[in-house]
C-alpha positions as CSV (number, residue, x, y, z in Angstrom):
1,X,-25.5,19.2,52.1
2,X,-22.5,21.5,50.3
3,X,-23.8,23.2,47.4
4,X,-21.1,24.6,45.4
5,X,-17.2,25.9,45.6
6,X,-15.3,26.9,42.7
7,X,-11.3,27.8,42.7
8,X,-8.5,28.2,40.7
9,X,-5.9,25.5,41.4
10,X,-3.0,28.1,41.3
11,X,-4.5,29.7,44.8
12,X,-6.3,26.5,46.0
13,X,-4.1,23.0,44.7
14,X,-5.9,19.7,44.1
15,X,-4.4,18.3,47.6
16,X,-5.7,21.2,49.9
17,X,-9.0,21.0,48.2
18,X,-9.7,17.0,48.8
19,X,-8.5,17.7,52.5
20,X,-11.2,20.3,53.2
21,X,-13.3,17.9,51.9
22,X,-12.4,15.1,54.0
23,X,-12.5,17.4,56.6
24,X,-15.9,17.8,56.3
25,X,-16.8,14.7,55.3
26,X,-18.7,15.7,51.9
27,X,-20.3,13.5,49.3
28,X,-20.5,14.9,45.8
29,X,-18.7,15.3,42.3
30,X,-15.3,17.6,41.9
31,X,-14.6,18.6,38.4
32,X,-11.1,19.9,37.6
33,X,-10.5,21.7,34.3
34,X,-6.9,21.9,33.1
35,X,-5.4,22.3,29.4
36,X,-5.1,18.0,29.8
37,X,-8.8,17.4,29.8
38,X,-11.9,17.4,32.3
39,X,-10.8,15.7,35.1
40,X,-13.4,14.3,37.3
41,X,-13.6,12.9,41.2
42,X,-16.1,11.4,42.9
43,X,-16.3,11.7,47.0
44,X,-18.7,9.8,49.5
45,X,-17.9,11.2,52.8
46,X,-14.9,12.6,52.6
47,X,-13.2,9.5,50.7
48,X,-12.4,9.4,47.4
49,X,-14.2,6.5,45.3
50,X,-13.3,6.9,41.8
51,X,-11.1,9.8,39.7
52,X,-9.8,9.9,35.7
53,X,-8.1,12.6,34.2
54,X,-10.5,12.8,31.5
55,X,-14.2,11.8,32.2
56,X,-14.8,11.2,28.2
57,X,-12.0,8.5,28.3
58,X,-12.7,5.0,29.3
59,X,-9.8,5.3,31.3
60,X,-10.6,2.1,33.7
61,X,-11.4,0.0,30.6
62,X,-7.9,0.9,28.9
63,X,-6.2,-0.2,31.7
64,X,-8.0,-3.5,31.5
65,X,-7.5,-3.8,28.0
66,X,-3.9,-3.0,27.9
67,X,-2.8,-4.9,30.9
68,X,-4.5,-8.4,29.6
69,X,-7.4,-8.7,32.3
70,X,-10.0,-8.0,29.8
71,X,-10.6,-9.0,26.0
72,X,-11.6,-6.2,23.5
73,X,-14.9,-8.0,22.6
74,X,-15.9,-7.7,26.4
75,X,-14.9,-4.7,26.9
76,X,-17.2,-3.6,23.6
77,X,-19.9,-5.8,24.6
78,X,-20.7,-3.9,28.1
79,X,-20.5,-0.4,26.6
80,X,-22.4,-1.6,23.3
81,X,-25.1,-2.7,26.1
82,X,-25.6,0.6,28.2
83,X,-25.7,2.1,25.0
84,X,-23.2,5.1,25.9
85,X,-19.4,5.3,27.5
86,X,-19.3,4.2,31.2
87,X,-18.1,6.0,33.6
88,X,-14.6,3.8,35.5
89,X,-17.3,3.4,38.4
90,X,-19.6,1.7,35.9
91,X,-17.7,-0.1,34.5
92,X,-16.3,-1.6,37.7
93,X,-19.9,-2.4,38.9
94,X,-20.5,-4.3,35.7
95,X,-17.7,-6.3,35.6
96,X,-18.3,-7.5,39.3
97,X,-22.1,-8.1,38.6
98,X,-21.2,-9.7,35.2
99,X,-18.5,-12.2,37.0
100,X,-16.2,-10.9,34.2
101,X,-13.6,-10.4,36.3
102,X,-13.4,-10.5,40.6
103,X,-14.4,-8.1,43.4
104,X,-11.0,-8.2,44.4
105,X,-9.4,-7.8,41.1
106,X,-11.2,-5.2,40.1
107,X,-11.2,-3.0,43.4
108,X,-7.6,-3.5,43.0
109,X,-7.3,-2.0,39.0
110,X,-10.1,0.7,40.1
111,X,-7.9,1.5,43.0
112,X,-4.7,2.0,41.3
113,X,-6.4,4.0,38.5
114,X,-8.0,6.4,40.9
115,X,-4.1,6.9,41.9
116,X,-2.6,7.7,38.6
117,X,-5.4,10.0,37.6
118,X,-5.1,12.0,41.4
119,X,-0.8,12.1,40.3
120,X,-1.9,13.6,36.8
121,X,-4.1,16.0,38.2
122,X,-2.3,17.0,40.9
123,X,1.1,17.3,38.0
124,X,-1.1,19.4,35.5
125,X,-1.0,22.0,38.6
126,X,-3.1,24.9,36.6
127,X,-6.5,24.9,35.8
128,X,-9.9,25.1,37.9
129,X,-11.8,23.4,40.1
130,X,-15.5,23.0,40.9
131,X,-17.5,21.0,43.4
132,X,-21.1,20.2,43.8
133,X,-22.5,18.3,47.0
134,X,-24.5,15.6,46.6
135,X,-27.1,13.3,48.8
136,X,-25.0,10.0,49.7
137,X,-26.4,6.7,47.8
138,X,-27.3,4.2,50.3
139,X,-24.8,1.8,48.3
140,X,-21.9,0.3,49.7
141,X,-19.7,1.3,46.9
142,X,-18.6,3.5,49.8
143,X,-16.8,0.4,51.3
144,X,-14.0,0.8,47.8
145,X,-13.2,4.6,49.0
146,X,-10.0,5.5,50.0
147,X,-8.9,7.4,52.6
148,X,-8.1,11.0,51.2
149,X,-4.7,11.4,53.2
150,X,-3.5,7.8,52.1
151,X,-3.9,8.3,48.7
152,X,-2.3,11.8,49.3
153,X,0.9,10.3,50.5
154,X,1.0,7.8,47.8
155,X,0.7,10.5,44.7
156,X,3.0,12.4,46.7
157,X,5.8,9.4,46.7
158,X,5.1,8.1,42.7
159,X,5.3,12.4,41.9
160,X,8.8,12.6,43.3
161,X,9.6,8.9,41.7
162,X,8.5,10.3,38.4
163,X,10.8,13.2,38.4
164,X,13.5,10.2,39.2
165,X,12.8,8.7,36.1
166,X,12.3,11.1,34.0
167,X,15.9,12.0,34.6
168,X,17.5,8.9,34.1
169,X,16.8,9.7,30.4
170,X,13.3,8.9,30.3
171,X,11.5,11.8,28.5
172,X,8.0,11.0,27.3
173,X,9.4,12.2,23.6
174,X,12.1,9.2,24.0
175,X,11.7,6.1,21.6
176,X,12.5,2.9,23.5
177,X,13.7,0.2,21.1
178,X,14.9,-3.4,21.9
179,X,18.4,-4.4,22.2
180,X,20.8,-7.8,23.3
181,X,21.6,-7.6,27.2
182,X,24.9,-8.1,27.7
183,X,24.0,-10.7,30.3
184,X,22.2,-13.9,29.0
185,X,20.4,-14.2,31.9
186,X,18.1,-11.6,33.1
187,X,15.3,-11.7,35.6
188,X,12.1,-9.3,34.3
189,X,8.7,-8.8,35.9
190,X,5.5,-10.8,34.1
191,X,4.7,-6.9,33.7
192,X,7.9,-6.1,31.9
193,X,7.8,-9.1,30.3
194,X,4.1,-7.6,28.8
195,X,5.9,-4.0,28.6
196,X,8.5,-5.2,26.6
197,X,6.2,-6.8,23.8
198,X,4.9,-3.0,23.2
199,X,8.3,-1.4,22.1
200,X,8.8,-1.9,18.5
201,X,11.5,0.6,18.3
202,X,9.1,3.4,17.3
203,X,6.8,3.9,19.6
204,X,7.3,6.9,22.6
205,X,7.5,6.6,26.1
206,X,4.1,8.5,26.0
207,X,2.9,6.0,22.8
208,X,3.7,3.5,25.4
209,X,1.5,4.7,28.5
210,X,-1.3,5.3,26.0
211,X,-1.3,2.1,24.8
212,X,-1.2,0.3,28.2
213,X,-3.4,2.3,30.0
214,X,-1.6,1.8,33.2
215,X,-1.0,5.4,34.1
216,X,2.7,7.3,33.5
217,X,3.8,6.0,36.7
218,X,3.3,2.2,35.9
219,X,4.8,2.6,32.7
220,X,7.8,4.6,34.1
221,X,8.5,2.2,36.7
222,X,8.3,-0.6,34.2
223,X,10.4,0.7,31.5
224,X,13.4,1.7,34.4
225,X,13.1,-2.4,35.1
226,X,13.8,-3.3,31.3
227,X,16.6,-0.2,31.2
228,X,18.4,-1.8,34.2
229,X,18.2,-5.2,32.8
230,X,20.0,-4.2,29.9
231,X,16.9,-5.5,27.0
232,X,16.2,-2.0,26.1
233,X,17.7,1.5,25.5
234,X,16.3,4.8,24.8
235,X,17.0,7.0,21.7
236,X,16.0,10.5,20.5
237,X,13.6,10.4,18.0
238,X,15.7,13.4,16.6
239,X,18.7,10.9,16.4
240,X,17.0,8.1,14.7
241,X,16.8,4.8,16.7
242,X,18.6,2.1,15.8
243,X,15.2,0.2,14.0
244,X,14.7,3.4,12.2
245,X,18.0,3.4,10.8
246,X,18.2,-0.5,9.9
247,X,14.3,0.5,7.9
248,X,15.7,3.4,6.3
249,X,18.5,1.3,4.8
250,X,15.9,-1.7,3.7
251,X,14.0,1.5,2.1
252,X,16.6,2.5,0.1
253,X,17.9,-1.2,-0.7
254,X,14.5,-1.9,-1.6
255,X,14.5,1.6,-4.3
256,X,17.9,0.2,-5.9
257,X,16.6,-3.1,-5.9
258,X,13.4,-1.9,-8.1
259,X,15.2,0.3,-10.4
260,X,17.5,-2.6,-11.4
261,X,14.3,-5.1,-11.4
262,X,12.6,-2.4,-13.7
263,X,12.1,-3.4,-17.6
264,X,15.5,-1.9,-20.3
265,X,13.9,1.2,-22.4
266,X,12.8,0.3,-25.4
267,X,15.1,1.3,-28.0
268,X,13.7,3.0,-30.9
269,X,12.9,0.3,-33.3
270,X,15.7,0.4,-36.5
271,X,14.1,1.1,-40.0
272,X,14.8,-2.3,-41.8
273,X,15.0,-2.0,-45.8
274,X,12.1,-3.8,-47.5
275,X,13.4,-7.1,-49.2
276,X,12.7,-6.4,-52.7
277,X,10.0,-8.7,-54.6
278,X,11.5,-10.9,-57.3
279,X,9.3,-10.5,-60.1
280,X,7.7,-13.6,-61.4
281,X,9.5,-16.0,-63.3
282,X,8.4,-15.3,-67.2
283,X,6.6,-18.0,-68.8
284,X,8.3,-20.9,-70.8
285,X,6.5,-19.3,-74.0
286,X,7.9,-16.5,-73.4
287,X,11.6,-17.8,-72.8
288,X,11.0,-19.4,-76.0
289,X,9.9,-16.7,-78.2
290,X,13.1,-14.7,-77.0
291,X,15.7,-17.6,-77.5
292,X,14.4,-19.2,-81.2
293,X,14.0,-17.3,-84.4
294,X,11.2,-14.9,-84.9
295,X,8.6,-16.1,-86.9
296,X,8.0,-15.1,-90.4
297,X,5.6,-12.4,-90.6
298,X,3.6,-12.3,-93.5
299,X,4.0,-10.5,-96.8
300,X,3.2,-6.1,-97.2
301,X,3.8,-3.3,-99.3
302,X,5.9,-1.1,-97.9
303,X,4.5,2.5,-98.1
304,X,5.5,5.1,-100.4
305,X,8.0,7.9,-99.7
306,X,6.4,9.8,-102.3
307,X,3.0,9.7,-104.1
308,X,5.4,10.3,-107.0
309,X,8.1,8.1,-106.5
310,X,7.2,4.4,-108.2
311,X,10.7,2.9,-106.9
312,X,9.3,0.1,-104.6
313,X,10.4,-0.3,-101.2
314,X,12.4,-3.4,-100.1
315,X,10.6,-5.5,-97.3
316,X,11.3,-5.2,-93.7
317,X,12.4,-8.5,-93.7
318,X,13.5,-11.3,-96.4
319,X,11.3,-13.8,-97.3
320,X,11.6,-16.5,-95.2
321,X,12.7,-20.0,-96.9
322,X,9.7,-22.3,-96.5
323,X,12.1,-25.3,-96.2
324,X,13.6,-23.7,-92.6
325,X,11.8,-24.4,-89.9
326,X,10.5,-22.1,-88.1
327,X,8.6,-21.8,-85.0
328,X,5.3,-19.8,-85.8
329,X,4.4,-17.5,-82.8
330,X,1.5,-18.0,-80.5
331,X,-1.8,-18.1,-81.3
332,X,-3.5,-14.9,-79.6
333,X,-6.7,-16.0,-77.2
334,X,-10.3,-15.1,-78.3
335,X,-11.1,-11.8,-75.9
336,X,-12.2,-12.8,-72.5
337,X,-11.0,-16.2,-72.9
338,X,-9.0,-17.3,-70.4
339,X,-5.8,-20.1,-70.6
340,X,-3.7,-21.1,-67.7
341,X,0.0,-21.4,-68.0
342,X,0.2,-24.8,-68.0
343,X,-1.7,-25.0,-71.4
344,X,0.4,-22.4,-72.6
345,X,3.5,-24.4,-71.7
346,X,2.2,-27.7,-73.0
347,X,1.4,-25.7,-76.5
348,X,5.0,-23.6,-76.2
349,X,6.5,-27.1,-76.1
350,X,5.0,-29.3,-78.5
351,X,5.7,-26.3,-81.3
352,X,9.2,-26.3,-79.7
353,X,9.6,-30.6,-80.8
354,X,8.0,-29.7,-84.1
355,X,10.5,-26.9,-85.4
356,X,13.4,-28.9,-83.8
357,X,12.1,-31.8,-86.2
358,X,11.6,-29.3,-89.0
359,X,15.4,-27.8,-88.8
360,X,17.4,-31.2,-88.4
């Protein structure tokens, strides 16, 4: 059994250091720290079994997710039941115990995920390394290994293929939005096909390989297939894509089209003149006593200019002629005694008739 090497991947890189151990034919646990994460490999005599590029992401599950093979609920379900995050390995063996998914099917996702985290380790080019040896398992899992110098030579061919891509205009910082092939007819991949309902003219090239989980070659590869079909394009974010323009313009349409929605200002409420209160109509008595002759007041003695003068004073008034009529005035009520204006009237009106009768 190996005990322990350490390294700095500047002096020792991630290929040399898998080839010593297939070399020797070791079984243990290889740890790489870069500035990307914990990286973590697993080796059972000399062939590699499982890798991620970050042991504290479900990075097998993701792929599952994203690419369709698994349901969320699933995928929940067999982590909610170990009662912690599986490791890719794990996972794998509960999905083939579970009949979730196939032997074959999942070899194959664990496979290709072993793969794309190797390529991102082996990209990420500075960091450290550490291994510790480990008894073998007498499990077969052995029997899903790969061969160190086969998946060597595969990382090595989807590295150079990556810097391909990457510059035909395929930055990770580039927003991929949809557009109208100029051929009707275009032949895409059931992959592209899945790609292609991702891009909502917002999302990143590195939004999209998070989201499917397939690894930055995958998504690379897939997004070059749509390019050359003509149903997408790529912008810089910097630019504005063409969705980002057409929501900026609803934006603003949508500000105009609340500010002329919006209620007028009140205007300040005009001072209207009060509508002056006719007084109340007098009553008939009253009309009466203002249109007929006064009535004849009774006889007094004037008062004397002069305690010495004896000259009396003529009266206010002559004496009125008892054969003209004459309509006397109003009785005055007894205080606190109350008549309504109809009596009043009814009185005014009947004395009215009687002088009318006196004068003719």
């Amino acid at each position: 059994m190996m005990g322990m090497l350490t390294g700095d991947l500047t002096l020792f890189p991630l290929p040399d250091v898998l080839r010593l151990l297939a070399t020797t034919s070791k079984t243990g646990a290889l740890d790489i720290l870069t500035d990307a994460g914990q990286g973590r490999l697993e080796v059972v005599e000399g062939r590699l079994r499982a890798a991620t590029a970050d042991r504290y992401r479900a990075g097998l599950a993701r792929r599952l997710l994203g690419g369709g093979a698994l349901d969320a609920d699933t995928v929940l379900a067999l982590h909610d039941d170990a009662g912690t995050l599986l490791s890719d390995r794990e996972l794998a063996d509960r999905l083939v115990d579970g009949a979730h998914l196939g032997s074959d099917q999942v070899a194959e996702a664990l496979r290709e995920h072993t793969v794309d985290a190797v390529l991102e380790l082996v990209r990420s080019q500075e960091g450290s390394f550490r291994f510790e040896g480990l008894e073998p398992s007498g499990t077969d899992a052995a029997a899903l290994a790969i061969g160190v110098e086969e998946l060597l030579e595969e990382v090595e061919r989807r590295d150079r293929a990556m810097d391909e891509l990457q510059t035909a205009s395929l930055p990770a910082t580039a927003v991929v939005t949809v557009v109208v092939p100029d051929d009707e007819q275009v032949a895409i991949s059931g992959d592209g096909w899945q790609l292609l309902g991702f891009i909502d003219g917002h999302r990143t090239i590195a939004d999209l390989v998070e989201l499917r989980g397939c690894g930055s070659y995958d998504t690379l590869r897939r997004l070059a297939e749509l390019l050359e079909a003509g149903v997408v394009t790529t912008v810089d974010r910097r630019g504005g894509t063409p969705v980002q323009r057409i929501v900026d313009g609803q934006t603003a349409l949508s500000q105009l089209e609340a500010r002329a929605s919006s209620p007028v200002p009140a205007v300040a409420e005009r001072v209207t003149p009060p509508v002056p209160v006719q007084a109340p109509a007098p009553p008939v008595a009253a009309i009466l006593a203002a249109d007929l002759p006064a009535a004849e007041e009774p006889p007094h003695e004037a008062a004397s200019t002069s305690a010495s003068d004896d000259t009396p004073v003529p009266p206010a008034h002559p004496e009125p002629d008892d054969e003209q009529g004459a309509v006397a005035a109003l009785p005055a009520t007894d205080e606190g005694e109350e008549r309504s204006d109809s009596d009043l009237d009814d009185e005014a009106f009947r004395r009215l008739i009687n002088g009318v009768e006196t004068l003719s």
